[in-house]
N, C-alpha and C positions, 0 to 999 in steps of 0.2 A: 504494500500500500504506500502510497507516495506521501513524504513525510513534510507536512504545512511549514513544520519550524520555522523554517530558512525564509519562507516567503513573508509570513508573519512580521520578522527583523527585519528581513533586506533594506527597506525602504528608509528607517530608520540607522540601523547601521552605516550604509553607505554615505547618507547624508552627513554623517558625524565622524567617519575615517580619518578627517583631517586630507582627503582628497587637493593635486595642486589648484589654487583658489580656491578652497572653502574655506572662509571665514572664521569657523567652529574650531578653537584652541584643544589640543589636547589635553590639559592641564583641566579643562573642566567638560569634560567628558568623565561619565563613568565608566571603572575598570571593564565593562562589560561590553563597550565600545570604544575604546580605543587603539587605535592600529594593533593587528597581531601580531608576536613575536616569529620570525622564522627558522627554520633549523638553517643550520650551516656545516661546516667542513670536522667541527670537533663533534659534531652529532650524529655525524655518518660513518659507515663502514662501508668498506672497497670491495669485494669479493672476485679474485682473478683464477682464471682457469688457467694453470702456468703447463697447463697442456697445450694451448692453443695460443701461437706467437703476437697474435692481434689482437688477442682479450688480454695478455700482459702490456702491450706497447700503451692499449687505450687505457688501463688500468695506471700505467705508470704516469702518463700525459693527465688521466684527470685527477689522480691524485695530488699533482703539483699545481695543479692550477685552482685547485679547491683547498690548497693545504692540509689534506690530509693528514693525521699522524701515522705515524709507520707502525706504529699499536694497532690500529684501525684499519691494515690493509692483511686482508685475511685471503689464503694461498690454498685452492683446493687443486685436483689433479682429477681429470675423465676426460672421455672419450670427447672433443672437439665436434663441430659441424654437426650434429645428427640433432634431430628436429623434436624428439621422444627422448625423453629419461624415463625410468621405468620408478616405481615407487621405493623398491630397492634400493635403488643406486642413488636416489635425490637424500632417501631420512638417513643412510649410512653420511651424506654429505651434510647434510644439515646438523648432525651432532659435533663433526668437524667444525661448522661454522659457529655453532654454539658456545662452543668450548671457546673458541676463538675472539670471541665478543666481547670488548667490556661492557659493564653494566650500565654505564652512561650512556650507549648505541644506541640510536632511537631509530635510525631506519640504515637500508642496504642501497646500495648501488650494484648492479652488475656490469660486466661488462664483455658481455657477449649476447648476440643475438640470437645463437643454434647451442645449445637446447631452448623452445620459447616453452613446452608445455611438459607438464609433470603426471604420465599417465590422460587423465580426463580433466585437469585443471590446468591454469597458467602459472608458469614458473614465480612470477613474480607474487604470486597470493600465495606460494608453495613457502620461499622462503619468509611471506610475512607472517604468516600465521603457522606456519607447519600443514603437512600433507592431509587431508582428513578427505575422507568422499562425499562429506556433508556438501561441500563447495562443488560436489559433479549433478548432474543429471542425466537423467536417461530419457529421451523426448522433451514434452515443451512440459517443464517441469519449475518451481522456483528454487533455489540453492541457499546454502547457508546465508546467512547475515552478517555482516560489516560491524563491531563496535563501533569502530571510526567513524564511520556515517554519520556527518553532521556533528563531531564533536567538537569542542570549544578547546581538548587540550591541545597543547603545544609539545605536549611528551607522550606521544601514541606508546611507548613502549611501558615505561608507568605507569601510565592508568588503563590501557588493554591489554596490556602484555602481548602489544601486537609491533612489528620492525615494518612499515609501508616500506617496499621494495617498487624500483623503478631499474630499466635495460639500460645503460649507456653505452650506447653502442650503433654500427653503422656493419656494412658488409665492408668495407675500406678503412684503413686508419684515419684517411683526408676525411670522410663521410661525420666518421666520430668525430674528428677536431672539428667539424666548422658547427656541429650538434652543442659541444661544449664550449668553443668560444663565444656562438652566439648567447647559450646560457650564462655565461658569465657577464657579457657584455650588456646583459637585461638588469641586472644587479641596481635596484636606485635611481635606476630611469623615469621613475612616471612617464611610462607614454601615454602621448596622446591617439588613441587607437578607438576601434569600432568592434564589438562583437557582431557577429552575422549567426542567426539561427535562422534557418532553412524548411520550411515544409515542402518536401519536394513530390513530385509525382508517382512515388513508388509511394502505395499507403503503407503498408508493413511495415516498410524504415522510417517510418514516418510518426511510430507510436510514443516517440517521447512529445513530438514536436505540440500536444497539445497545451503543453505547460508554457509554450513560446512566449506567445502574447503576454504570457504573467508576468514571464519575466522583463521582458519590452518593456510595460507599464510600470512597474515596480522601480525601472532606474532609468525612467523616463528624462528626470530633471540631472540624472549622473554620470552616468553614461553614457555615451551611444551605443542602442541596441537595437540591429535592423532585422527585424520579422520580416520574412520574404517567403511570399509562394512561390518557389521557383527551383532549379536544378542544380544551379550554382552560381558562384559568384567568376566576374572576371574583372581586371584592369582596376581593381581596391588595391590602394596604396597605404593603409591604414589597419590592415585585418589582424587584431589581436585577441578575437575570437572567433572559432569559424566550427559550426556544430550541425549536420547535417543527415542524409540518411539515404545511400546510392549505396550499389555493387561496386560500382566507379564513380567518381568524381570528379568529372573533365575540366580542364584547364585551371590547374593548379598552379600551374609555375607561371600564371599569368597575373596572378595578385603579388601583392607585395606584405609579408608577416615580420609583424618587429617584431625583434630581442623578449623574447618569453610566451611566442605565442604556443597558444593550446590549440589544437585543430581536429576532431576526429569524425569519422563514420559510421552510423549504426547498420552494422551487417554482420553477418553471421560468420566471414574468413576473418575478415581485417588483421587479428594478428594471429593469421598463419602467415608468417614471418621466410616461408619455403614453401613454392610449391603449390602455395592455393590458387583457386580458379578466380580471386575479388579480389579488388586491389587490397595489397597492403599499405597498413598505418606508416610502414618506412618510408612512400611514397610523400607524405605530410612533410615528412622530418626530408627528403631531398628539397622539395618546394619552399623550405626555409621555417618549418612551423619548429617549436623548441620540445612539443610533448604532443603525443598522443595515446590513444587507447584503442584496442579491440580484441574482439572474441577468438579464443584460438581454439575451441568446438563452439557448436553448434547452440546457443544458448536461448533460440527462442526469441522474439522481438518486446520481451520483458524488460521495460525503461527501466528498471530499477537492477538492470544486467550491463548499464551502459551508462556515462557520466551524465549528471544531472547538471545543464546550463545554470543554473538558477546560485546552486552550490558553488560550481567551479568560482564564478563571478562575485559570491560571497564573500570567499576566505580570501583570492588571490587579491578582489579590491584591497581589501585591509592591510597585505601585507606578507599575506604567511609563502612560503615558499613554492614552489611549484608543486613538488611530489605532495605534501600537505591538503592543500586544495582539490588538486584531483583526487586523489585518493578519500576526501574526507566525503566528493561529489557521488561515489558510487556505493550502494546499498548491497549489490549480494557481487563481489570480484570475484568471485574463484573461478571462473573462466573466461574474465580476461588478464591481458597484460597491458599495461605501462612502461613506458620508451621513452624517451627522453634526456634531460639533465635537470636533475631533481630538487636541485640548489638554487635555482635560478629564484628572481624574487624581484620582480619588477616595480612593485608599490610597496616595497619596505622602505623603511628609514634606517639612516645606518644608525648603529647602537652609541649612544655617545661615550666619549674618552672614560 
């Protein structure tokens, strides 16, 4: 069931973010609305396959560019390239990364893109949560629930005992580097950018899009939010959110996405990441988007299987980091995955001295 929370605040919220030009001090704003804090480089953990020469090169390139501590750069060994882990081979590795972790880790970075699924779930929900079949389904079915969903903390691993896990990564080292430098270069920008949500002519991909207009309405006076009945956008020079629902999604590389955008597609491959018949999410991230999401089975066109616009635009206004937002956007993840650079954090304020 689709949770009001968000829409109930948003309006309020975002007015009082402390937004550039809004008037509204943060100083007298209540703790409850005032920009949110975002994870950073000492709150993350690295995870490198030192089997596969590309997930170390990118593993090594984004841990110096996020400062990583070398505490926090965890070293497992498997089989490279292959699209499936089996459940065996992922929880023998997940005790490895356990053990691995310190206790202050609140989320994962990966940094590879083959293995993307764990059995009947997405690698990234595998290592947020650990492996469980609650998160699978068999037909058009709902799957397990998200604590995260909508939460206010800033320490998912504290209060859920959950680590949001995000891919960094590219089939290329250059693909990774330009993923991560654009993520960094989003860092304290305020842009000034457009969200675009899509109701397009495929109705099926189309079952979040009923929530559009809410959100349209809701950040009317704060945003720009453009509600389009249409199949996609082209020649936007502005797009730093772009939320849609195609097998494909033609002319991509014709818009133009700042430093931290989000961009994805509700369909049923998007992250079969090898080999699928629908376009993939990595398609977003060549087109210059900073994150995406999609299904790597078959999950059914259950909006609450796929990021909630409403949310994304909640958390990431204020401030909270990339993987944060999105992650905090989606209700039942375990089979999808999240790509990206997870640090990025376009509407934060830096922390003062």
């Amino acid at each position: 069931m689709f949770n009001a929370k968000p829409f109930q605040l948003l309006r309020l919220i975002l007015a009082l973010a402390c937004l550039p030009g809004n008037s509204v001090q943060a100083e007298a704003i209540s703790p409850l609305y005032r920009p949110a804090p975002a994870l950073s480089g000492q709150d993350l953990a690295v995870i490198v396959n030192d089997a596969d020469p590309l997930s170390r090169q990118i593993g090594e390139y984004y841990s110096q560019q996020r400062q990583i501590p070398a505490e926090q750069i965890i070293h497992l060994q498997f089989p490279p390239r292959q699209a499936v882990m089996s459940q065996r081979t992922f929880e023998a590795l997940k005790r490895q990364v356990d053990q691995q972790t310190p206790a202050h880790v609140q989320a994962y970075a990966l940094t590879w893109l083959l293995p993307f699924r764990v059995d009947c779930m997405s690698i990234t929900t595998a290592f947020a949560a650990g492996y469980d079949p609650a998160f699978c389904a068999k037909g058009c079915q709902t799957t397990r629930n998200s604590p995260y969903f909508t939460s206010e903390t800033d320490k998912p691993f504290k209060a859920h005992a959950w680590r949001p896990t995000m891919a960094v990564a590219g089939k290329t080292f250059e693909e990774a580097k330009k993923l991560i430098d654009t993520g960094v270069a989003a860092d304290y920008s305020h842009p000034q950018g457009a969200a675009y949500l899509l109701k397009t002519s495929d109705k099926a991909r189309s079952s979040r899009a009923q929530n559009f207009p809410k959100v349209a309405e809701a950040l009317q006076n704060f945003w720009p939010v453009h509600y389009l009945e249409q199949d996609y956008i082209s020649g936007r020079q502005d797009v730093m959110f772009y939320f849609t629902g195609l097998t494909h999604v033609p002319h991509l590389d014709e818009n133009r996405y700042l430093p931290g955008a989000i961009a994805d597609h509700l369909t049923s491959a998007g992250g079969v990441l090898s080999g699928g018949g629908q376009m993939s999410i990595t398609e977003w991230l060549r087109a210059g988007a900073t994150a995406s999401y999609g299904a790597v089975v078959e999950p059914c066109n259950f909006p609450a299987k796929f990021p909630n616009p409403g949310v994304v635009l909640y958390f990431y206004l204020r401030g909270s980091s990339l993987i944060e937002a999105y992650w905090k956007s989606v209700q039942q993840p375990g089979q999808g995955i999240f790509v990206g650079e997870p640090l990025a954090k376009p509407f934060a304020y830096r922390p003062k001295p």
